[in-house]
C-alpha positions as CSV (number, residue, x, y, z in Angstrom):
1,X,-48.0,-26.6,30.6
2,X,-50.3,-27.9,27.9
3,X,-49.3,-29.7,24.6
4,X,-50.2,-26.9,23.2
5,X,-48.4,-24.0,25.2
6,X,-45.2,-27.0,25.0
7,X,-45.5,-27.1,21.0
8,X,-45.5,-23.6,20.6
9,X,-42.2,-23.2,22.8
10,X,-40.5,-25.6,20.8
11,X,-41.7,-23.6,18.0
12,X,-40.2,-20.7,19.2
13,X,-37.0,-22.1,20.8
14,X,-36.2,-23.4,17.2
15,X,-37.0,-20.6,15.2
16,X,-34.3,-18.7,17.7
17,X,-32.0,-21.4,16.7
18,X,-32.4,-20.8,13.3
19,X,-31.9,-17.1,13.4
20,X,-28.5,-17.6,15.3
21,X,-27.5,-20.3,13.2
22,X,-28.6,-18.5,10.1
23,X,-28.4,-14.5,11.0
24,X,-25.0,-13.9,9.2
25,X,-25.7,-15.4,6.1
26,X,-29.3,-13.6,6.5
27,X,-27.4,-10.4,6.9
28,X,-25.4,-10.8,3.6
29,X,-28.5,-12.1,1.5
30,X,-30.3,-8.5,3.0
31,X,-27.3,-6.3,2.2
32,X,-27.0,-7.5,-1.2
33,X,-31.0,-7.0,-2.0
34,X,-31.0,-3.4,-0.1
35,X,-28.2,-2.4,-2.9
36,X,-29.7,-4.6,-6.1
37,X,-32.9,-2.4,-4.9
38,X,-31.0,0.8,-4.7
39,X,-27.8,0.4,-6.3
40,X,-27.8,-2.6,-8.6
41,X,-24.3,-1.9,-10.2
42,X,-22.8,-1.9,-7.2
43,X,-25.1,-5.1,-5.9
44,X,-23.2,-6.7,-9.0
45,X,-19.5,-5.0,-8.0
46,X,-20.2,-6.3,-4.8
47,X,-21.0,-10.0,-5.5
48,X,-18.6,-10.0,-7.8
49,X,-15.5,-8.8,-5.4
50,X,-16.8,-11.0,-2.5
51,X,-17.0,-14.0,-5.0
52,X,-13.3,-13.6,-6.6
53,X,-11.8,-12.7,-2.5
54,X,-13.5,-16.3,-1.5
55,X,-11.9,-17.7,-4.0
56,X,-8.4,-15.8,-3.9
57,X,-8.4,-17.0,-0.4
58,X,-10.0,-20.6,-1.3
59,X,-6.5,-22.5,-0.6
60,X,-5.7,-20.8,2.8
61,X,-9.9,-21.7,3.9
62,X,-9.0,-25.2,3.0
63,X,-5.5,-25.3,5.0
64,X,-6.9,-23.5,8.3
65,X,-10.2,-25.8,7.6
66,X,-8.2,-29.1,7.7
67,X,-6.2,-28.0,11.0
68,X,-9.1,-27.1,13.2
69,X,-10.9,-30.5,11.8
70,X,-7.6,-32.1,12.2
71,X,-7.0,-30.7,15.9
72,X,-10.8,-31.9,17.1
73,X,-10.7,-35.1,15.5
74,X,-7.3,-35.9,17.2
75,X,-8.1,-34.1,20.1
76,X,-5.0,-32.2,19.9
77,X,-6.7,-28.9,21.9
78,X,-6.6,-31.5,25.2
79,X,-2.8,-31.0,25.1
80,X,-3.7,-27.2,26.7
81,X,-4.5,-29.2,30.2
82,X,-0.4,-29.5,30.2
83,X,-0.5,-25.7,30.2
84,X,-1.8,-25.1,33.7
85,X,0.3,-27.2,35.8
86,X,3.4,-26.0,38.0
87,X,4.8,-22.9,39.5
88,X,3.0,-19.5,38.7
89,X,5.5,-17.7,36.4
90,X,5.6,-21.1,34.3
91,X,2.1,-21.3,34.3
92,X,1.8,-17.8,32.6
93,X,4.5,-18.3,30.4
94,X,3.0,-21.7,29.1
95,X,-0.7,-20.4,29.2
96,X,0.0,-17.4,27.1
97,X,2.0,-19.4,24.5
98,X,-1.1,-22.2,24.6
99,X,-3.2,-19.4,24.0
100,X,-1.7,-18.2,21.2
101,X,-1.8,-21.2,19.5
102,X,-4.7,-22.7,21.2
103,X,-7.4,-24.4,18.3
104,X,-10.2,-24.0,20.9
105,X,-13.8,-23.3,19.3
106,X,-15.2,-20.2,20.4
107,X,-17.9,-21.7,22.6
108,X,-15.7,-23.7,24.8
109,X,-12.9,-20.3,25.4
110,X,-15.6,-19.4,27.8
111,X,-16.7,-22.3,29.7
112,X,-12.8,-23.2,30.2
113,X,-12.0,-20.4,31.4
114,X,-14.9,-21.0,34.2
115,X,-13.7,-24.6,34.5
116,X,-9.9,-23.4,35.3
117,X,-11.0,-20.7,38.1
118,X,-13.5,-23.0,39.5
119,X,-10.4,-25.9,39.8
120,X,-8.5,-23.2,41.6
121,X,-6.1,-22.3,38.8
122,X,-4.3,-18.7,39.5
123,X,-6.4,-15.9,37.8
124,X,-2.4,-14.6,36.5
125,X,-2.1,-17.9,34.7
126,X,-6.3,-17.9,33.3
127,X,-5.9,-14.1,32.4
128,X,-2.8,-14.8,30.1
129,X,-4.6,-17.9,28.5
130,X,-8.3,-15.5,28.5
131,X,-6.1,-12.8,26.7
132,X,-4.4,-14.6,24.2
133,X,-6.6,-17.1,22.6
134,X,-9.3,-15.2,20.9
135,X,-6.4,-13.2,19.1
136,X,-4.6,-16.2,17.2
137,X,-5.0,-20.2,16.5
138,X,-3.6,-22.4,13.4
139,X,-6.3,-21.3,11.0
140,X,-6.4,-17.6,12.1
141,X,-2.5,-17.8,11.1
142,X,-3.1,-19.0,8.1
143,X,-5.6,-17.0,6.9
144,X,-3.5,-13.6,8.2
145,X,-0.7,-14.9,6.0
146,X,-3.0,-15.4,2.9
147,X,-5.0,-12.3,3.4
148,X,-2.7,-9.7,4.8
149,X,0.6,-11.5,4.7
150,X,3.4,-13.5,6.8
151,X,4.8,-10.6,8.5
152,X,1.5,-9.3,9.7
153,X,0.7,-13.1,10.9
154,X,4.3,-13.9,12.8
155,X,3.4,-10.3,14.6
156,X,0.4,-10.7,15.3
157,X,1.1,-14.3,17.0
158,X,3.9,-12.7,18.5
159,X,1.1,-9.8,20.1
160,X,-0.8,-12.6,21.3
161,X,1.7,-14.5,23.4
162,X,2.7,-10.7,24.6
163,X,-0.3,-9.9,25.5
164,X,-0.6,-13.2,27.4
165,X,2.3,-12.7,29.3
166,X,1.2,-9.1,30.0
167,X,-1.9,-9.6,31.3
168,X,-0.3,-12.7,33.8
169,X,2.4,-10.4,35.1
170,X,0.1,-8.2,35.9
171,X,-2.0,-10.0,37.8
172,X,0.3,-11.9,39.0
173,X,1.5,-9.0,40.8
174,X,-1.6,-7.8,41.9
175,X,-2.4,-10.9,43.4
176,X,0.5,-10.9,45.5
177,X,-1.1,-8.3,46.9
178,X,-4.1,-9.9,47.9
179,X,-6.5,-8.8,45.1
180,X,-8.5,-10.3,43.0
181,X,-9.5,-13.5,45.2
182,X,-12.3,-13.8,43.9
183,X,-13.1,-13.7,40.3
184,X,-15.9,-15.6,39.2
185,X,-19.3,-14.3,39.7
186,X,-21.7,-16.5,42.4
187,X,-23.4,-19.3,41.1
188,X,-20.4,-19.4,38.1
189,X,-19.6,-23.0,37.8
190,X,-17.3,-25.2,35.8
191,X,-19.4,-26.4,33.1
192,X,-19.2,-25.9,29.7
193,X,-17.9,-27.7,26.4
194,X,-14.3,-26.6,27.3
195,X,-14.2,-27.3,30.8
196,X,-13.7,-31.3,30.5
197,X,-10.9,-30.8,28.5
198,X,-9.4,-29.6,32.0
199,X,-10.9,-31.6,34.5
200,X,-10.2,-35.3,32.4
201,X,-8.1,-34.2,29.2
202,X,-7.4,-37.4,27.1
203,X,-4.8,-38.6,25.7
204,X,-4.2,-37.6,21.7
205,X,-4.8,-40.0,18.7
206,X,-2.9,-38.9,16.4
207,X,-3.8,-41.5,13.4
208,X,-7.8,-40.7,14.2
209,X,-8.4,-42.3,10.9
210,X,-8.4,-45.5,12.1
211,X,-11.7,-44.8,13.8
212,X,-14.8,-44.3,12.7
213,X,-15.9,-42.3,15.4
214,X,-13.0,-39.8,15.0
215,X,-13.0,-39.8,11.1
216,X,-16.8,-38.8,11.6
217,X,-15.6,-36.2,14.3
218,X,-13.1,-34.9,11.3
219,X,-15.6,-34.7,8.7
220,X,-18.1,-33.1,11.2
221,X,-15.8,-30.6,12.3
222,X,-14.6,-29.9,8.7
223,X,-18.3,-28.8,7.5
224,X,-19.0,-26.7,10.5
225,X,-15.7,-24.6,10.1
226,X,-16.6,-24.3,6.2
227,X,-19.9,-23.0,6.8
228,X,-18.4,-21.0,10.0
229,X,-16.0,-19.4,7.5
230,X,-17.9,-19.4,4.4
231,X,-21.0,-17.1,6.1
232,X,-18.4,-14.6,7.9
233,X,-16.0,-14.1,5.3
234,X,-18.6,-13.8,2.7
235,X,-20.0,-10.9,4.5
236,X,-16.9,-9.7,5.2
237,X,-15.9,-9.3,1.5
238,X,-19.1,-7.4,1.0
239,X,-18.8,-4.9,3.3
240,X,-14.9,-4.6,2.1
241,X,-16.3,-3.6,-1.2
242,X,-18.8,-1.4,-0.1
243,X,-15.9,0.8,2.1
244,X,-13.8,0.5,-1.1
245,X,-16.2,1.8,-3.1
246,X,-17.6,4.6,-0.4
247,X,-15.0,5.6,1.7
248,X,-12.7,7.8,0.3
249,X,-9.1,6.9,0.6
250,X,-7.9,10.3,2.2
251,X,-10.7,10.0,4.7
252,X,-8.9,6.8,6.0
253,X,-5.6,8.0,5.6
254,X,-6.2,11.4,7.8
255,X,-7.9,9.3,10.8
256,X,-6.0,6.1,10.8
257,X,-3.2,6.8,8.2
258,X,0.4,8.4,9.6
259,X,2.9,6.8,11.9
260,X,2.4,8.9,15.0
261,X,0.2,7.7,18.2
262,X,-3.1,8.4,17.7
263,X,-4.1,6.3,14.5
264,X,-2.6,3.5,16.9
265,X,-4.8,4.9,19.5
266,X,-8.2,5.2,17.1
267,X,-7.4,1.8,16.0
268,X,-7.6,0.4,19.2
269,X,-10.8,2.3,20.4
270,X,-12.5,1.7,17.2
271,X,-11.5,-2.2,17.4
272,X,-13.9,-2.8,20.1
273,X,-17.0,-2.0,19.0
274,X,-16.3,-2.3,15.2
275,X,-15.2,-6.0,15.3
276,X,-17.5,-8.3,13.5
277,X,-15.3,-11.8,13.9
278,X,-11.3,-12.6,13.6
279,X,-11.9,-14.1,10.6
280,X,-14.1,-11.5,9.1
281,X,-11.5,-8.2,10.4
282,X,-8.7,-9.7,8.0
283,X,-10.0,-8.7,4.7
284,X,-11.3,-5.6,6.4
285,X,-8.1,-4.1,7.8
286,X,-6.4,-5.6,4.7
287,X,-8.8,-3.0,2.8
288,X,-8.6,-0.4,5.3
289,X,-4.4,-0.6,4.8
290,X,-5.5,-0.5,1.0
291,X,-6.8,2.7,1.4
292,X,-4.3,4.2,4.0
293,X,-4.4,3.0,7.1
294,X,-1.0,2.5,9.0
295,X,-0.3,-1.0,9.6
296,X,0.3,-0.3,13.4
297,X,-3.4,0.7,13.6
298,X,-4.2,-2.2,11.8
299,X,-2.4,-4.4,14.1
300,X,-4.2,-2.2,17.0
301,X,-7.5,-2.9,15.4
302,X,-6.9,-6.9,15.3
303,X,-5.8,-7.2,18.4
304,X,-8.4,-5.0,20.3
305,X,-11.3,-6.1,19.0
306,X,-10.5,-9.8,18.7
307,X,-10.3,-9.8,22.6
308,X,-12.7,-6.8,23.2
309,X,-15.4,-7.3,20.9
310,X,-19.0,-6.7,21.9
311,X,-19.7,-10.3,22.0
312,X,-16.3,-11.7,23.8
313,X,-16.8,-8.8,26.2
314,X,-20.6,-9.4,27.2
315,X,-19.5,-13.5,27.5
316,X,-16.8,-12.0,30.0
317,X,-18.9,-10.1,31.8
318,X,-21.6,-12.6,32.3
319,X,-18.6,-15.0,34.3
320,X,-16.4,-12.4,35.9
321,X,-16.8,-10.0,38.4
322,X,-16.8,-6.0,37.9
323,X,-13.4,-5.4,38.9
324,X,-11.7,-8.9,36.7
325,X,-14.0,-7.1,33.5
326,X,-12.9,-3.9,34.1
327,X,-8.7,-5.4,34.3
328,X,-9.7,-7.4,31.6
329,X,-10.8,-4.2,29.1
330,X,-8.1,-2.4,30.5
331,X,-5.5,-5.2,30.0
332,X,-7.2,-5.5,26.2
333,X,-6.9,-2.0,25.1
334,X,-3.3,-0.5,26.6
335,X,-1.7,-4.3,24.8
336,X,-3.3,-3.8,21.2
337,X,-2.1,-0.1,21.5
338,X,1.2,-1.5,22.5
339,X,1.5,-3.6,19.8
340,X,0.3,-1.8,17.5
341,X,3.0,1.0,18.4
342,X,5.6,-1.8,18.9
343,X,4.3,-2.8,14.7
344,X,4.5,0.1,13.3
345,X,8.0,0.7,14.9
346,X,9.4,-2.6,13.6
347,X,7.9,-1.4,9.7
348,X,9.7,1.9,10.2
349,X,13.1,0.0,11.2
């Protein structure tokens, strides 16, 4: 390869890191010129609502901000090594509740979960810690209580540590029947940004103040969940206007509105290919509830698509085999229509 042919694929391969680094916010700056082009009064209602949400929200960003920074400075997320040791029922029960609280960035969820297989770790136990983390952490609770509220955050932690356990019995069970010996695709290894956490977690410093390294680490961490935030929610808020303003509250209310099953059921269909992030769903379903939708479909919504989204599911595909994707989706979708159900039962009571 010459110089040239070498500069021009740097060229390339940074341009490519800009658009991933940059597409959200890219995708907000273009949705607010299409309507200022075509619509400028509601380019103006628009930037207006998703500038008074952002800061209506402002002290909840700041509290879930300072807990992920605080749990990576510390190194608090290497306490969910502790979670994978002992006998298998344990293992689930302890892996779903890790997972439910688990502060684990969305790039090393992933990679861990190929560590833990590759170490030998039951599938039962990895399949209740694979289901329950991308549904709930610190700073998703806190934002759910800020932007929905505290009931719809204590159940929707509580559908993440179900699902957890679910999804381990399960396999648990199946297992015992021989199946499933084999999960990870050939040539799946155990790298990955979460996988050392597993292999050599270290111990927690809890006053990581005292060192530089870890106050940088803090401050570090702190700016890339405030951007990470900032660019999702910001679109977020946009396109919550834009269905305030354009979908019709009875249109909402006669497909996802009611208490019977199938606004649960639509919810949950709808959740997987609708779901932008779990940060960026709150203010929408908060919206969609606004306008009509029954909370158990919103809580069917959450939950499907934070652990079926197009993303999450094309990640787990790439690692597992057919049949673990295919449990995985089916394992997704019947537990966010169960909790959903379960939800909207507990409001009626």
């Amino acid at each position: 390869m010459t110089a040239a042919d070498l500069s021009t694929s740097n060229l390339w391969a940074s341009l490519r890191h800009l658009w991933q680094d940059q597409r959200v916010w890219l995708a907000s700056a273009l949705l607010v010129a299409v309507l200022a082009l075509f619509d400028p009064t509601q380019a103006a209602d628009s930037a207006l609502f998703a500038g008074s949400a952002l800061i209506g929200t402002a002290p909840f960003l700041v509290l879930s901000i300072v807990i992920a920074a605080w749990a990576g400075a510390t190194g608090a997320d290497n306490l969910i090594a502790k979670a994978f040791i002992g006998a298998p029922l344990m293992m689930i029960v302890l892996a779903a509740l890790a997972g439910g609280v688990s502060p684990f960035c969305s790039c090393g969820v992933i990679p861990l979960i190929a560590a833990l297989l590759a170490m030998g770790v039951p599938l039962s136990a990895v399949m209740a810690f694979w289901l329950a983390s991308p549904i709930m952490d610190p700073s998703m609770f806190v934002l759910t209580a800020g932007v929905l509220n505290m009931e719809f955050a204590v159940a929707k932690t509580m559908a993440a540590v179900g699902l957890g356990l679910f999804g381990g019995l399960i396999v648990h069970l199946m297992a015992r029947g021989g199946a499933l010996s084999d999960p990870l695709r050939e040539g799946i290894g155990n790298g990955g940004c979460g996988g050392s956490k597993i292999r050599a977690p270290k111990p927690v410093v809890w006053r990581f103040w005292e060192k530089p390294e870890r106050r940088a680490k803090f401050a570090s961490n702190a700016l890339t969940t405030t951007l990470f935030l900032a660019k999702w929610l910001t679109l977020a808020f946009l396109l919550e206007s834009l269905m305030l303003a354009w979908i019709p509250a009875e249109t909402v209310t006669s497909a996802l509105g009611g208490t019977g099953l199938i606004p649960i059921a639509m919810a949950t269909l709808v959740g997987v290919p609708a779901y932008l992030n779990g940060y960026a769903a709150l203010p929408l379903v908060g919206g969609l509830i606004d306008q009509g939708m029954a909370p158990g479909a919103g809580m069917a919504f959450l939950v499907a698509g934070g652990v079926t989204s197009i993303p999450a599911a094309m990640a787990v595909w790439a690692l597992a085999r057919p049949q673990v994707f295919a449990l995985y989706i089916g394992l997704s979708l019947t537990g966010a229509f169960a909790s959903g159900l379960l939800f909207q039962l507990w409001g009626m009571a």
